[in-house]
N, C-alpha and C positions, 0 to 999 in steps of 0.2 A: 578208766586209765590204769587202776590198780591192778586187770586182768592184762591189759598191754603189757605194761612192764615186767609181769609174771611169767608173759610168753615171751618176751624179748629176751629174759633173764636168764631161762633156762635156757633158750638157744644159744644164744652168747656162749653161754659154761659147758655146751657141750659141742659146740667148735670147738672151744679153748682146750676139751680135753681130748681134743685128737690129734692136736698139737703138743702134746703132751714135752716130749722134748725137748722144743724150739723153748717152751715154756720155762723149762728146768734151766737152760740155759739161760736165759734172760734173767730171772730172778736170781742166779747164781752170778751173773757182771752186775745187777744191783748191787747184792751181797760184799762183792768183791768192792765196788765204788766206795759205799757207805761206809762200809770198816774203814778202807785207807782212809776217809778226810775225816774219820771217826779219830783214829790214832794220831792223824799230824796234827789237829787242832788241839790234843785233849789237856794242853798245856796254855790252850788260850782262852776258853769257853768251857762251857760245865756242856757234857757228852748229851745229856735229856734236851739240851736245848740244841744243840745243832741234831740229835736222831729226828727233832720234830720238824724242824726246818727243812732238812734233805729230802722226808718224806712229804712235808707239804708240796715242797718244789715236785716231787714226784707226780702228785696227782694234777699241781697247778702245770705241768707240762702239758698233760693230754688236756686238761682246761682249754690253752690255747691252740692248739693243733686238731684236735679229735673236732669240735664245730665246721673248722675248714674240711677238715677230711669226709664228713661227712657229707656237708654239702656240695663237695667237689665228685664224689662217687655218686650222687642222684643228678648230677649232669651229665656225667660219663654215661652212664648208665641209662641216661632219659626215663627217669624214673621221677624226676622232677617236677614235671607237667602235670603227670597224673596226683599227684599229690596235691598242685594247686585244682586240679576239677574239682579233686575231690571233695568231702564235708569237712574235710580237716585242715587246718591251716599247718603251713611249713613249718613255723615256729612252734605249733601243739609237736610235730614228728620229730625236729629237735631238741625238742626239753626231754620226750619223751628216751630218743636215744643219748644225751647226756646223762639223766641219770640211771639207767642200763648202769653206762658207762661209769658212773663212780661206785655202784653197786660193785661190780666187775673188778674194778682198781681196789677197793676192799679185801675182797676174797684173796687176789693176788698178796694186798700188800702188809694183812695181820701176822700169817706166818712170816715173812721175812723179818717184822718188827720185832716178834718174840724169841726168833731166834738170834737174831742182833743183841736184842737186850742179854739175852745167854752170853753169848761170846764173847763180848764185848766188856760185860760188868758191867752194866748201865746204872748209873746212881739215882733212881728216880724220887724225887720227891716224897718227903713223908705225907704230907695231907694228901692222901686221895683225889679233896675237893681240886688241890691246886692240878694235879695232873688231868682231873676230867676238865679243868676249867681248858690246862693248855688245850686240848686233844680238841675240844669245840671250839677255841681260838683257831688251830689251824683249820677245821673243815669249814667257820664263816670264811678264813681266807679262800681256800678251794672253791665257796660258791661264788667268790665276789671276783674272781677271773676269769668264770665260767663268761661273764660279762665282757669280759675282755675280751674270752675268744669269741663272741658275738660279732665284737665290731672287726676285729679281722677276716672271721666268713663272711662280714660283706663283702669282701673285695673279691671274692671267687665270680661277683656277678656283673667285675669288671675286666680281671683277668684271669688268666690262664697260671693253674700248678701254684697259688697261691700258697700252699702248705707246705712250699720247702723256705719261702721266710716264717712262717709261722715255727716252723720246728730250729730254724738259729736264735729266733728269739726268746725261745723255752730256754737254751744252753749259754743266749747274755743272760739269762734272768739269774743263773747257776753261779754265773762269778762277778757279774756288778751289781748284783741289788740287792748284796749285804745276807744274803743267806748262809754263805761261808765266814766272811767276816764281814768287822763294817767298814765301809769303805769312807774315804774324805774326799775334799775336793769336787771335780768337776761330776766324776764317775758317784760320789754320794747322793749330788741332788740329783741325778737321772734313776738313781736308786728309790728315791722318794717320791719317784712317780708309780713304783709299785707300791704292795701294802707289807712286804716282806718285812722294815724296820719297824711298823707297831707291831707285827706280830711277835718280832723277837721282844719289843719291849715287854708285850702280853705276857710272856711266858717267864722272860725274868723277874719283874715285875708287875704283876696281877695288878690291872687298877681297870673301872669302867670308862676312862677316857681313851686307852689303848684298842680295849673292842669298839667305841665307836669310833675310831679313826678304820679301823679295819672295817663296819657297817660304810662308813663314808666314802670306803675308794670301791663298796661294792654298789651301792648307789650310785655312784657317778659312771662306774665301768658298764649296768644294766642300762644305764637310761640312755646314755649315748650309743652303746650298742643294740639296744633294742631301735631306738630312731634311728640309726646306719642303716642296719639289715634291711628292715622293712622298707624304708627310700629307696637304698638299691637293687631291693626284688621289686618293685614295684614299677622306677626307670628300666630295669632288664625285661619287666614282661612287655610296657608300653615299646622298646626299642626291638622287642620281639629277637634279644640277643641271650637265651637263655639256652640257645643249642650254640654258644660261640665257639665250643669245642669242636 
């Protein structure tokens, strides 16, 4: 597997750099994002802890959209089929293009972070431990939505263009589910069905009940997601509606 994702890796990064522009521009409207709610908050929250949050929501974006996108483009494409002939299961071809894909979101989103931190004056943390601790606080968040977008790519094997709800639910996750601030009321407890408030509790204060409430909403988002997916490839292949496109 570790030669798959070596040859998926490099192809990735050298598409990406023949987009070279399209690229520069993207990372320059992140750029542009990050600072503004960098500046407007920075009288309400300490700067390390919202740069960590923006960027987690960054990667937990493609989290939930990139599953669906992926398996929306192997039915397009009827690429699908052969995938199930094949010795490989969907789910092996999936994990394996997810983490491509956080390799990938990596590369992209180190230098933006360092140059943020520049710009910006980022007041980081004196212990070291406590910043590697944030930094692995958010990527268990990023693994434990990959789960989430699990259970959303099942619905590709019911309808059609699933990934334009998937991609408005990355941009509610942006402003109700306490990554900007924290929200009350009605809008907090729908917040608390993501893992976004332990993680800010993580990073404000470090404690091992915080990471395992973040471990808890990624076992619960893997185990339902992985029982969805597999139910509904398994109903779409007996309904033989895996070409519904």
């Amino acid at each position: 597997m570790i030669k798959e994702i070596q040859r998926e890796l490099k192809r990735q990064l050298q598409e990406m750099m023949q987009f070279k522009f399209n690229l520069f521009f993207a990372n320059f409207g992140i750029l542009i994002m990050v600072s503004s709610y960098l500046h407007y908050f920075e009288d309400t929250q300490s700067q390390f802890l919202l740069l960590c949050l923006l960027f987690t929501w960054y990667f937990t974006s493609h989290s939930l959209t990139h599953p669906t996108f992926f398996i929306e483009d192997d039915l397009y494409d009827r690429t699908l089929i052969s995938v199930i002939q094949s010795s490989k299961s969907v789910f092996h071809v999936l994990m394996l293009k997810i983490i491509v894909q956080l390799l990938v979101d990596l590369v992209k989103a180190i230098p933006i972070v360092i140059m943020l931190s520049l710009l910006n004056n980022i007041d980081f943390p004196e212990s070291s431990l406590r910043v590697m601790g944030s930094f692995v606080a958010c990527f268990l968040t990023v693994i434990s939505t990959y789960g989430l977008g699990f259970c959303l790519s099942s619905l590709c094997f019911v309808f059609n263009r699933t990934s334009s709800v998937t991609a408005l639910i990355s941009y509610f996750m942006l402003y109700f589910t306490g990554i900007l601030t924290p929200l009350d009321g009605s809008l907090g407890l729908i917040g608390k069905m993501f893992p976004y408030y332990a993680l800010r509790n993580a990073i404000m204060s470090p404690s091992y009940q915080s990471v395992c409430w973040i471990v808890a909403y990624g076992v619960i988002y893997w185990s339902v997601g992985t029982l969805l997916f597999s139910r509904a490839l398994t109903m779409a292949k007996k309904r033989g509606s895996l070409f519904h496109v």
